[in-house]
mmCIF file of the N, C-alpha and C atoms, coordinates in Angstrom:
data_MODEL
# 
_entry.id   MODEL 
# 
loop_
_atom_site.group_PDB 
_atom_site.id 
_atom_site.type_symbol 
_atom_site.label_atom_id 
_atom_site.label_alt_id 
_atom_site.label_comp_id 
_atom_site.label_asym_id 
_atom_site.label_entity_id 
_atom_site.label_seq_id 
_atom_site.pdbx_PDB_ins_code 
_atom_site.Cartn_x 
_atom_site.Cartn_y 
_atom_site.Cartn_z 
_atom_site.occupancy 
_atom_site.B_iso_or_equiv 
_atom_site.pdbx_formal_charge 
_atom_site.auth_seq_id 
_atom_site.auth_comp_id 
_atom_site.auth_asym_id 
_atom_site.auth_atom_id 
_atom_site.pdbx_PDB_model_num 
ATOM 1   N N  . UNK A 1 1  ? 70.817  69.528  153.245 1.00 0.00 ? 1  UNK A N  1 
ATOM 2   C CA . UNK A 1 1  ? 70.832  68.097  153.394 1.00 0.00 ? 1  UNK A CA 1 
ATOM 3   C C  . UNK A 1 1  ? 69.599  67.691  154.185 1.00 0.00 ? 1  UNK A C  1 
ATOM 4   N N  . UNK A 1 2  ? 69.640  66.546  154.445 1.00 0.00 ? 2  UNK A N  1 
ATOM 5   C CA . UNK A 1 2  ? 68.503  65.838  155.151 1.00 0.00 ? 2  UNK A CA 1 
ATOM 6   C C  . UNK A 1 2  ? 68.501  65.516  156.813 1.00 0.00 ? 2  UNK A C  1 
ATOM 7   N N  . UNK A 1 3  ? 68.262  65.198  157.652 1.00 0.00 ? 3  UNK A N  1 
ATOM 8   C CA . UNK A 1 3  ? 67.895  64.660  158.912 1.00 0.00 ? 3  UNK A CA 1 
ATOM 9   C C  . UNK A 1 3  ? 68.536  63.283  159.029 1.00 0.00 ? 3  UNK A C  1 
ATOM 10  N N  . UNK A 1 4  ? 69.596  62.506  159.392 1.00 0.00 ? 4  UNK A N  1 
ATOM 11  C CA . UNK A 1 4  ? 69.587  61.168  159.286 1.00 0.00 ? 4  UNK A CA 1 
ATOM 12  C C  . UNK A 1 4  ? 68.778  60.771  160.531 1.00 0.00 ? 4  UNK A C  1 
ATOM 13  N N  . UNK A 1 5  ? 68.377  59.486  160.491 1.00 0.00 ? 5  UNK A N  1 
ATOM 14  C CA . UNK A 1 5  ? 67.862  58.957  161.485 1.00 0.00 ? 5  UNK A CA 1 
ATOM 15  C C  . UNK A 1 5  ? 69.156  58.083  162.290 1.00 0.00 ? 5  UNK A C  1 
ATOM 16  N N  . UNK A 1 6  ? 69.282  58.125  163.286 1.00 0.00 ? 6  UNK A N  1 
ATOM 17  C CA . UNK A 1 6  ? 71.061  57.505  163.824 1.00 0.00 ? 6  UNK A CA 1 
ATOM 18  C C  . UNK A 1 6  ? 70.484  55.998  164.351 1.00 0.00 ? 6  UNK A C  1 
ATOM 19  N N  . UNK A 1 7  ? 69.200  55.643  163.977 1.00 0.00 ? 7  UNK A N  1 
ATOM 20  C CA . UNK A 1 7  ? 69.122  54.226  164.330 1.00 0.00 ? 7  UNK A CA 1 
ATOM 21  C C  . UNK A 1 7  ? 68.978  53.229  162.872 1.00 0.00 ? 7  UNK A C  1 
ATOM 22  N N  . UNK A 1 8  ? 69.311  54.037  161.898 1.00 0.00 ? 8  UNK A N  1 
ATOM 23  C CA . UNK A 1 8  ? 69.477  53.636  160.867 1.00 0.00 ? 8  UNK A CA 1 
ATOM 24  C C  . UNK A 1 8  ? 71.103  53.419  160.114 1.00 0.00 ? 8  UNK A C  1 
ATOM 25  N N  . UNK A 1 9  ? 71.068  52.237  160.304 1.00 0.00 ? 9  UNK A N  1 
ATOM 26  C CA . UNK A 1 9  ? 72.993  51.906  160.171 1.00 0.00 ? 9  UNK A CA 1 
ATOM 27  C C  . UNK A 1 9  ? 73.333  52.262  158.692 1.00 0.00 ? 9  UNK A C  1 
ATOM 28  N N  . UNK A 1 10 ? 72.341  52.045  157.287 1.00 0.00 ? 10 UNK A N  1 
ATOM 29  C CA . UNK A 1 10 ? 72.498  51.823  155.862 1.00 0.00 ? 10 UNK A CA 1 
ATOM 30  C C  . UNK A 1 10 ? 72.563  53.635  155.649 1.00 0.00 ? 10 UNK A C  1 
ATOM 31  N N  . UNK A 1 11 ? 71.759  54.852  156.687 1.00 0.00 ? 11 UNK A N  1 
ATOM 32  C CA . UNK A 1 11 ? 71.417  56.033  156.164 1.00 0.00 ? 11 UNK A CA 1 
ATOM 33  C C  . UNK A 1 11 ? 72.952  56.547  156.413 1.00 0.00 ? 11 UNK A C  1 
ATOM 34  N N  . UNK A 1 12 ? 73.592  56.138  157.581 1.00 0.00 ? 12 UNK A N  1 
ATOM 35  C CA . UNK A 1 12 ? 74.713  56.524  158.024 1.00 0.00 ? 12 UNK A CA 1 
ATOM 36  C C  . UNK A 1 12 ? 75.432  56.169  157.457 1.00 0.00 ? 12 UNK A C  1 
ATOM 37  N N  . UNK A 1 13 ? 75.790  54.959  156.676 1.00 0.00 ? 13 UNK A N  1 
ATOM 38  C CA . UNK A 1 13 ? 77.049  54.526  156.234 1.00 0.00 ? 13 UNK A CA 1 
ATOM 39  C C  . UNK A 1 13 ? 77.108  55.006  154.567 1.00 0.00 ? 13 UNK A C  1 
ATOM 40  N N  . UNK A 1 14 ? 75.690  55.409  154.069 1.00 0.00 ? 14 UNK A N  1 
ATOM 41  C CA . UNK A 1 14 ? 75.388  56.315  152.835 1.00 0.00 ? 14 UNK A CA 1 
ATOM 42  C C  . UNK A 1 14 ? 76.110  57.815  153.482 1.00 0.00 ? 14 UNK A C  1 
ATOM 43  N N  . UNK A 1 15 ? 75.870  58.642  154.308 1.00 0.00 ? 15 UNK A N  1 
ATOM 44  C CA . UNK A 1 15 ? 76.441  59.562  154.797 1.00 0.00 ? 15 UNK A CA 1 
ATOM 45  C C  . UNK A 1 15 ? 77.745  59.873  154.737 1.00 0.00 ? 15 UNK A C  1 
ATOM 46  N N  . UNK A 1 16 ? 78.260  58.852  155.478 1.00 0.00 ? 16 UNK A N  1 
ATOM 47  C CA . UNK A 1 16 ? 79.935  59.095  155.713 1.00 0.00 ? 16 UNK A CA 1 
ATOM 48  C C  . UNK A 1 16 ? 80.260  58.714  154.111 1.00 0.00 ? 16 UNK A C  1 
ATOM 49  N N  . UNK A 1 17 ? 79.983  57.600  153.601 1.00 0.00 ? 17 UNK A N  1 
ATOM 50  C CA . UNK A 1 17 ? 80.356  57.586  152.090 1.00 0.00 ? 17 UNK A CA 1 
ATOM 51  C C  . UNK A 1 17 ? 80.514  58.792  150.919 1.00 0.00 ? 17 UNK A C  1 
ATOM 52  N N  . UNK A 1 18 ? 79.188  59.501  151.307 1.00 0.00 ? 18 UNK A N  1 
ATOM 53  C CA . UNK A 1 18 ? 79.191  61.135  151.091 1.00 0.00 ? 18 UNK A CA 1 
ATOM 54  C C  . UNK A 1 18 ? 79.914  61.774  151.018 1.00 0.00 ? 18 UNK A C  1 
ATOM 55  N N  . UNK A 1 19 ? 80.517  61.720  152.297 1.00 0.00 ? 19 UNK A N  1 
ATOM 56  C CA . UNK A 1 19 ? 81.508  62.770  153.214 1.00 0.00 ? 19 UNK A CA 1 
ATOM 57  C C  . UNK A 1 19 ? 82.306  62.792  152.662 1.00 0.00 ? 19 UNK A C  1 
ATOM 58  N N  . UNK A 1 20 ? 83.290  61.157  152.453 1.00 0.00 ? 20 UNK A N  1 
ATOM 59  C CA . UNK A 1 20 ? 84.525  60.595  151.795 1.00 0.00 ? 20 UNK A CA 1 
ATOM 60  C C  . UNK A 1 20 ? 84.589  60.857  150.881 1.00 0.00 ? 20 UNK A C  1 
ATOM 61  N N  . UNK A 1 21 ? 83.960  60.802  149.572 1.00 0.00 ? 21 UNK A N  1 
ATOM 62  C CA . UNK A 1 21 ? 84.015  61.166  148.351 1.00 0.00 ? 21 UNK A CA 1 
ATOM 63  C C  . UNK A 1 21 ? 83.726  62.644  148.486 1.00 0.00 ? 21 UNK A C  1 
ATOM 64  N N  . UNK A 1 22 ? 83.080  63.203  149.358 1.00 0.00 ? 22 UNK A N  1 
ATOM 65  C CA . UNK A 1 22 ? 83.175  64.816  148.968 1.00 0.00 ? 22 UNK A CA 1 
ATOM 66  C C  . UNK A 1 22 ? 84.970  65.169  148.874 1.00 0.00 ? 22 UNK A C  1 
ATOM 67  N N  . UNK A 1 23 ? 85.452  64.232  150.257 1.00 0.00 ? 23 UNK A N  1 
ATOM 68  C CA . UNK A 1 23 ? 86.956  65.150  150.996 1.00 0.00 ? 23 UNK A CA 1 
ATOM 69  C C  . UNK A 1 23 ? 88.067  64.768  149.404 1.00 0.00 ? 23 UNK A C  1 
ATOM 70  N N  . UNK A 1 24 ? 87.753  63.689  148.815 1.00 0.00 ? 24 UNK A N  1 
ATOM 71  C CA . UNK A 1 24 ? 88.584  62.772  147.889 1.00 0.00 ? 24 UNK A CA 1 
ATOM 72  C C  . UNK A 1 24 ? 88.640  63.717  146.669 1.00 0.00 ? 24 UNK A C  1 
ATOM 73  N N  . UNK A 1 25 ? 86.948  64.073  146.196 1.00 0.00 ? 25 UNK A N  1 
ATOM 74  C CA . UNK A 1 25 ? 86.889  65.220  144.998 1.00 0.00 ? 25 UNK A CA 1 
ATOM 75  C C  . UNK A 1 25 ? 87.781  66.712  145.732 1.00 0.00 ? 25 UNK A C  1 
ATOM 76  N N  . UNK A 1 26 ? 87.455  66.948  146.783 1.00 0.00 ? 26 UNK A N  1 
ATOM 77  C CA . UNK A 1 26 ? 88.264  68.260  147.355 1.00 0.00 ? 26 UNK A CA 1 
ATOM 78  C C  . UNK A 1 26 ? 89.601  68.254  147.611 1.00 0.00 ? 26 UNK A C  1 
ATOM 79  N N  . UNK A 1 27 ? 90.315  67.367  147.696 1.00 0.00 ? 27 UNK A N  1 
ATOM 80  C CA . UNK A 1 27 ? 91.893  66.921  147.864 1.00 0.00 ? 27 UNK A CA 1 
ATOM 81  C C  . UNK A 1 27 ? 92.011  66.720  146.413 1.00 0.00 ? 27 UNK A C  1 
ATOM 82  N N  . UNK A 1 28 ? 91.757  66.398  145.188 1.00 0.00 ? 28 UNK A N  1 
ATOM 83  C CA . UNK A 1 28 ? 92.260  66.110  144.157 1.00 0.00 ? 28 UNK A CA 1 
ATOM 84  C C  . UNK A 1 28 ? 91.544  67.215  143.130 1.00 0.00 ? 28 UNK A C  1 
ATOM 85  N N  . UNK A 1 29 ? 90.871  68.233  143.433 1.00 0.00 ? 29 UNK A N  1 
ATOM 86  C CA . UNK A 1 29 ? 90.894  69.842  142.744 1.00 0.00 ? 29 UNK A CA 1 
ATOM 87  C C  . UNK A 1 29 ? 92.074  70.551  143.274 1.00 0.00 ? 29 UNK A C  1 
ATOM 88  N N  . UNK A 1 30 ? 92.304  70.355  144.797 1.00 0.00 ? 30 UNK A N  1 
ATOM 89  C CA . UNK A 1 30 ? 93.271  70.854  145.514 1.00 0.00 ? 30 UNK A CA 1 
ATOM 90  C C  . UNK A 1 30 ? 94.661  70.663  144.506 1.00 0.00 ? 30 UNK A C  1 
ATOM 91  N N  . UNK A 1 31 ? 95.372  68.971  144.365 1.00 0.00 ? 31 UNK A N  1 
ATOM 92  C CA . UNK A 1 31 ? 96.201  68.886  143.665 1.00 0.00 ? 31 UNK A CA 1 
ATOM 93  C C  . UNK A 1 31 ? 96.318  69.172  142.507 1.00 0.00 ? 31 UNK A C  1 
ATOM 94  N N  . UNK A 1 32 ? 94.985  69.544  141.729 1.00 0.00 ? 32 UNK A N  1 
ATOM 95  C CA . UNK A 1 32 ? 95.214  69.672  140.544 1.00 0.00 ? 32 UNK A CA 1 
ATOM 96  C C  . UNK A 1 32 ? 95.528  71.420  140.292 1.00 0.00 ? 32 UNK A C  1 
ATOM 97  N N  . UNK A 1 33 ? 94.693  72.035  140.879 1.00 0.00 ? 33 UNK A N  1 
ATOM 98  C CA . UNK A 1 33 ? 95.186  73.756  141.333 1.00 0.00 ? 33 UNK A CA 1 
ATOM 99  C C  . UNK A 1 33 ? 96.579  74.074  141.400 1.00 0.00 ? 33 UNK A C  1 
ATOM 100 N N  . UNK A 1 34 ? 97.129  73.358  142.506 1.00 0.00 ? 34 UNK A N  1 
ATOM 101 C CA . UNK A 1 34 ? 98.292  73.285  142.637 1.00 0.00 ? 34 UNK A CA 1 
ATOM 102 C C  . UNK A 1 34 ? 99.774  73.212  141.718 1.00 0.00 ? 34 UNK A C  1 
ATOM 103 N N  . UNK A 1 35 ? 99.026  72.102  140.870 1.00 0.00 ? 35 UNK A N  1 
ATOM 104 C CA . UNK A 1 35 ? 99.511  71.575  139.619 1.00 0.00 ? 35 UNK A CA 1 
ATOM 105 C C  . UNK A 1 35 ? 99.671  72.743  138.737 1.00 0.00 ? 35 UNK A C  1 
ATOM 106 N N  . UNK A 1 36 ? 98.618  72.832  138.173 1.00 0.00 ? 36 UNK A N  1 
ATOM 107 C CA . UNK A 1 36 ? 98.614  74.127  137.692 1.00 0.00 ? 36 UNK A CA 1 
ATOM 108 C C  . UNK A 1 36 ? 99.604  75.605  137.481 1.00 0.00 ? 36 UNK A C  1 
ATOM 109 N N  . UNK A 1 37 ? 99.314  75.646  139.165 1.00 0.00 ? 37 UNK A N  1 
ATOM 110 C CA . UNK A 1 37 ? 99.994  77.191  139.474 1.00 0.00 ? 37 UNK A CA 1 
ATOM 111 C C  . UNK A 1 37 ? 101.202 76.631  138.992 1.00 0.00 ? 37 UNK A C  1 
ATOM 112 N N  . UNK A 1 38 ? 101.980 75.609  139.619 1.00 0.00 ? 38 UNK A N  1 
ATOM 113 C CA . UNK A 1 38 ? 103.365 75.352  139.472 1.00 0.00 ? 38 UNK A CA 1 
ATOM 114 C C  . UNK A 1 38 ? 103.539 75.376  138.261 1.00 0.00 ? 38 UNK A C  1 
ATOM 115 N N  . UNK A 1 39 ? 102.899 75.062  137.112 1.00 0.00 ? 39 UNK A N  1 
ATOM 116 C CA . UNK A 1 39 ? 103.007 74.823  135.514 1.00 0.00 ? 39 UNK A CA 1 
ATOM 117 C C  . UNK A 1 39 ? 103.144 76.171  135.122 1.00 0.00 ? 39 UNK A C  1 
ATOM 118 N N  . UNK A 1 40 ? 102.038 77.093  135.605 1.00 0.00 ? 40 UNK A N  1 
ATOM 119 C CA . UNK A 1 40 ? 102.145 78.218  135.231 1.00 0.00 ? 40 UNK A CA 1 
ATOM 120 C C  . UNK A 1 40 ? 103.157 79.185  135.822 1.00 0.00 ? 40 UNK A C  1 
ATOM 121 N N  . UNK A 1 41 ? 103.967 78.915  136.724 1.00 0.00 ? 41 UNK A N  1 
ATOM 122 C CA . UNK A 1 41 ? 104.795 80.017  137.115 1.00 0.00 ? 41 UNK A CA 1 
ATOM 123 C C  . UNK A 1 41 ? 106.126 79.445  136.274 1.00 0.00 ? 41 UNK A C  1 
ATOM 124 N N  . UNK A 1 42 ? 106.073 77.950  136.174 1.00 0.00 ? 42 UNK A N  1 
ATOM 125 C CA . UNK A 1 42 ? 107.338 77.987  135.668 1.00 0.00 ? 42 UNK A CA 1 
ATOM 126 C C  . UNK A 1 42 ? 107.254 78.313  134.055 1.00 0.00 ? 42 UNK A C  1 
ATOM 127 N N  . UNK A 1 43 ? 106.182 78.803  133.633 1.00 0.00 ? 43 UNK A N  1 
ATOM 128 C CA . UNK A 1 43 ? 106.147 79.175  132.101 1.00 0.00 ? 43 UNK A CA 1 
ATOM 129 C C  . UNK A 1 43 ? 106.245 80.690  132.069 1.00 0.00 ? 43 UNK A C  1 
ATOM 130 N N  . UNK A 1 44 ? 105.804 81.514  133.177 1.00 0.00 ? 44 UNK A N  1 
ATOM 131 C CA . UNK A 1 44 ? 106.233 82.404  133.285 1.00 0.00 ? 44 UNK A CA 1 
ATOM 132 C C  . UNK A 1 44 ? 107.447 82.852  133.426 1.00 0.00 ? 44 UNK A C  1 
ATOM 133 N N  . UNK A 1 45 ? 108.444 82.004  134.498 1.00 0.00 ? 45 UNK A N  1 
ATOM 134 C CA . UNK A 1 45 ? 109.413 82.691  134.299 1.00 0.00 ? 45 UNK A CA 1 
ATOM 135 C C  . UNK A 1 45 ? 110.498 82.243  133.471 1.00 0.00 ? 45 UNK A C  1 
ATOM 136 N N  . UNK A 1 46 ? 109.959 81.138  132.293 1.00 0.00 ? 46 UNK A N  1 
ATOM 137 C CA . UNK A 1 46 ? 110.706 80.876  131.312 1.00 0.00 ? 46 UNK A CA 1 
ATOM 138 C C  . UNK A 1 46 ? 110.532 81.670  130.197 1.00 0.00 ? 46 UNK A C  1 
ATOM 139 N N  . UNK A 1 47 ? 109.448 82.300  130.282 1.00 0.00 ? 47 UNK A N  1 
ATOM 140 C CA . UNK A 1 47 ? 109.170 83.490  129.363 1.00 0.00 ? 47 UNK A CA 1 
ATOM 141 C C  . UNK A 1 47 ? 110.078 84.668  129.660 1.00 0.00 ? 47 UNK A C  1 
ATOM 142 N N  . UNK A 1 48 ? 110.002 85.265  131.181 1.00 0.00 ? 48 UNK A N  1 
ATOM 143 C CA . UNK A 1 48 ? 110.702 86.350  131.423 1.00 0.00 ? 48 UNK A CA 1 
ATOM 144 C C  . UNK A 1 48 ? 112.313 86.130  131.063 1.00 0.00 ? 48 UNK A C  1 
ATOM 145 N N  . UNK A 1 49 ? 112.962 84.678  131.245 1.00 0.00 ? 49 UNK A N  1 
ATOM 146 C CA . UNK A 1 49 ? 114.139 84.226  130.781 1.00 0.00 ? 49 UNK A CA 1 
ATOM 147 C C  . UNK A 1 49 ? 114.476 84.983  129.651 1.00 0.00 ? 49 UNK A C  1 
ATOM 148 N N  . UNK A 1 50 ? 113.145 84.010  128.624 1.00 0.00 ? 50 UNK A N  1 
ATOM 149 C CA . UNK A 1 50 ? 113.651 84.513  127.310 1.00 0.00 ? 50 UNK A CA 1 
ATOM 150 C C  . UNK A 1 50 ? 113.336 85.779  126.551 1.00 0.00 ? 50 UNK A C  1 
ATOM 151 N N  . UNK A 1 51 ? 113.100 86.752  127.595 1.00 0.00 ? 51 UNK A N  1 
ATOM 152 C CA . UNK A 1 51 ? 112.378 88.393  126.728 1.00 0.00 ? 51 UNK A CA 1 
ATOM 153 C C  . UNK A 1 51 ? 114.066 88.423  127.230 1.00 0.00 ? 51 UNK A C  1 
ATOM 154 N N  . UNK A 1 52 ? 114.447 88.278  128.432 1.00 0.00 ? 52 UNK A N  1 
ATOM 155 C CA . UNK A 1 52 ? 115.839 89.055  129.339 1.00 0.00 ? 52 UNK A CA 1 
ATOM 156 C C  . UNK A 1 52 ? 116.882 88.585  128.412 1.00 0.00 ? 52 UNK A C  1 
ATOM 157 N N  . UNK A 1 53 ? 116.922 87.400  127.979 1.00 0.00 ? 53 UNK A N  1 
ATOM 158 C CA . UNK A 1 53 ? 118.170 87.035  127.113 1.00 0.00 ? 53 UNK A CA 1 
ATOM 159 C C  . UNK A 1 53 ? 118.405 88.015  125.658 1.00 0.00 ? 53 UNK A C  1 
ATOM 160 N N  . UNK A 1 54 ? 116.955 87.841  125.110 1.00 0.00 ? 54 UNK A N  1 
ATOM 161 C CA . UNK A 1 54 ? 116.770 88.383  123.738 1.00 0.00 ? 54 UNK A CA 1 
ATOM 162 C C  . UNK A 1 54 ? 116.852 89.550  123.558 1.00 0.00 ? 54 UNK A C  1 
ATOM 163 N N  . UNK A 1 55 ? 116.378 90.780  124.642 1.00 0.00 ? 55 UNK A N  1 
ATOM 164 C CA . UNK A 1 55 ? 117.091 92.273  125.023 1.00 0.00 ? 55 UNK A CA 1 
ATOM 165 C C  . UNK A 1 55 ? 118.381 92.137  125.044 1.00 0.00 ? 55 UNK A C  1 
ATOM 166 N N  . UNK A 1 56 ? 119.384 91.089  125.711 1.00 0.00 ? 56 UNK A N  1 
ATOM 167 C CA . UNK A 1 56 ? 120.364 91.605  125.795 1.00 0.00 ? 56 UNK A CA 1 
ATOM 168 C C  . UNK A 1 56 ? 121.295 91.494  124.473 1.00 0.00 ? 56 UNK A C  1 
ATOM 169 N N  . UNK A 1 57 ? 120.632 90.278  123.885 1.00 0.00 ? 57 UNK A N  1 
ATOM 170 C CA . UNK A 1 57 ? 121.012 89.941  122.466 1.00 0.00 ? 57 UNK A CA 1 
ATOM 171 C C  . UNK A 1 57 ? 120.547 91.514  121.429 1.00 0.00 ? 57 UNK A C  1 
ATOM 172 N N  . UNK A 1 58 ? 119.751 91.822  121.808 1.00 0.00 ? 58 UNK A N  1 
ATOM 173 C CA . UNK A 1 58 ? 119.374 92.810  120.944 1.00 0.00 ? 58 UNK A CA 1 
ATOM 174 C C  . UNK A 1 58 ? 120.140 94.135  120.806 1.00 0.00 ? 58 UNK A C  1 
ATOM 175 N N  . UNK A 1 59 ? 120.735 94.323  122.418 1.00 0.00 ? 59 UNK A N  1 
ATOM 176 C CA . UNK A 1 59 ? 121.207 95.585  122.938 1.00 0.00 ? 59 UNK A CA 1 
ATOM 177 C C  . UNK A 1 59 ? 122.609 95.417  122.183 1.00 0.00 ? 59 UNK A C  1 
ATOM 178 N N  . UNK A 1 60 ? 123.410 94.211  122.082 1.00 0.00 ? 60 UNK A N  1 
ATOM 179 C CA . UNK A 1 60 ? 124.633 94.459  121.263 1.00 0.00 ? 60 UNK A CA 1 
ATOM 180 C C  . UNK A 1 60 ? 124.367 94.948  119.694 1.00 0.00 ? 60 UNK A C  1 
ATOM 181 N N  . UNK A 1 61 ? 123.157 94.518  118.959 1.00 0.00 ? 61 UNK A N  1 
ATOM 182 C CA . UNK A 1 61 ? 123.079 94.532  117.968 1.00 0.00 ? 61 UNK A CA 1 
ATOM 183 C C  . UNK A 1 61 ? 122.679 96.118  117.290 1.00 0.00 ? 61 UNK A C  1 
ATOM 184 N N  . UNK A 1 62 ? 122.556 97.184  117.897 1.00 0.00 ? 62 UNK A N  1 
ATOM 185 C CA . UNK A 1 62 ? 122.023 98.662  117.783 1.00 0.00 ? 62 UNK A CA 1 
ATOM 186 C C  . UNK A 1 62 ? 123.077 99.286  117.108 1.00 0.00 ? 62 UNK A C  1 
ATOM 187 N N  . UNK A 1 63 ? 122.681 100.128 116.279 1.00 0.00 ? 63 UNK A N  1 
ATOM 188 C CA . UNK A 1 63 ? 123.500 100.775 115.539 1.00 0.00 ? 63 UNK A CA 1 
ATOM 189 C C  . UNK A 1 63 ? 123.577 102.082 115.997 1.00 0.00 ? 63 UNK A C  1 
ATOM 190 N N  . UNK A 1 64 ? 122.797 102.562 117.103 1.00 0.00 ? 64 UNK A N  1 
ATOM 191 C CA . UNK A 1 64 ? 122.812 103.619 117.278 1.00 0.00 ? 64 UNK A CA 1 
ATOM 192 C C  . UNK A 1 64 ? 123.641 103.474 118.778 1.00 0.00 ? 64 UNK A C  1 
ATOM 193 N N  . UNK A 1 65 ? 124.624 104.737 119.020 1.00 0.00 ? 65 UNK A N  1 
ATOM 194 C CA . UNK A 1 65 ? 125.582 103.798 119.937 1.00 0.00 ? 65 UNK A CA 1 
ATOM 195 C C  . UNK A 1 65 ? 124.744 104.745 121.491 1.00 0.00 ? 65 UNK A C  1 
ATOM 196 N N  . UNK A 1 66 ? 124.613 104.217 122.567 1.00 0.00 ? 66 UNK A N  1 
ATOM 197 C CA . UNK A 1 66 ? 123.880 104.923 123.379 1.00 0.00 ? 66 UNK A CA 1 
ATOM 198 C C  . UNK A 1 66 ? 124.352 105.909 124.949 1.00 0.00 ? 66 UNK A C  1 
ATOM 199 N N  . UNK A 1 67 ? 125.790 105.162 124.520 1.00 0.00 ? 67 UNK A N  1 
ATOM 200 C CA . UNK A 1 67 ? 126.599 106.540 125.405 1.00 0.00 ? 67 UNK A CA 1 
ATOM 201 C C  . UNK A 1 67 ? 127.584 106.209 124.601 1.00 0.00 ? 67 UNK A C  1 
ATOM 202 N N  . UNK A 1 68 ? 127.680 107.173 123.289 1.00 0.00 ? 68 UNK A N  1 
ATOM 203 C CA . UNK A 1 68 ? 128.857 107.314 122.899 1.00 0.00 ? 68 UNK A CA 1 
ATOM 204 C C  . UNK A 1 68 ? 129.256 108.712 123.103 1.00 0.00 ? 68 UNK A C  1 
ATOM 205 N N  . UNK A 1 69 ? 130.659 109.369 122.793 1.00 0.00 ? 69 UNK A N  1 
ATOM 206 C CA . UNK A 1 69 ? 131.135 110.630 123.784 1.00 0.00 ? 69 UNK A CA 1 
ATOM 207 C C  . UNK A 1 69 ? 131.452 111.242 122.162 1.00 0.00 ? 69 UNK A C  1 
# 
């Protein structure tokens, strides 16, 4: 960055304007990350749902019996 001059009121108030919109873009990647993960875990474990259901659906359906005596 640059040097402001602090007797310059327009360089400073360009500055902090800076600042603000930096923190505004960094809080709203933040939420959107966030967003995200949450999207993605809950697709994950709606996936793991449905492998766990469909094994068990599957396991009645075997013809081969797997402790039979």
């Amino acid at each position: 960055m640059y040097l402001l001059d602090p007797n310059h009121p327009t360089e400073l108030f360009h500055a902090r304007q800076e600042a603000l919109m930096q923190e505004a873009r960094d809080a709203r990647l933040a939420r959107q990350l966030r967003t995200a993960r949450r999207q993605e875990r809950i697709a994950s474990e709606r996936r793991t749902a449905w492998l766990l259901g469909r094994a068990i659906a599957l396991w009645g359906r075997t013809s081969v019996p797997f402790f039979g005596a």
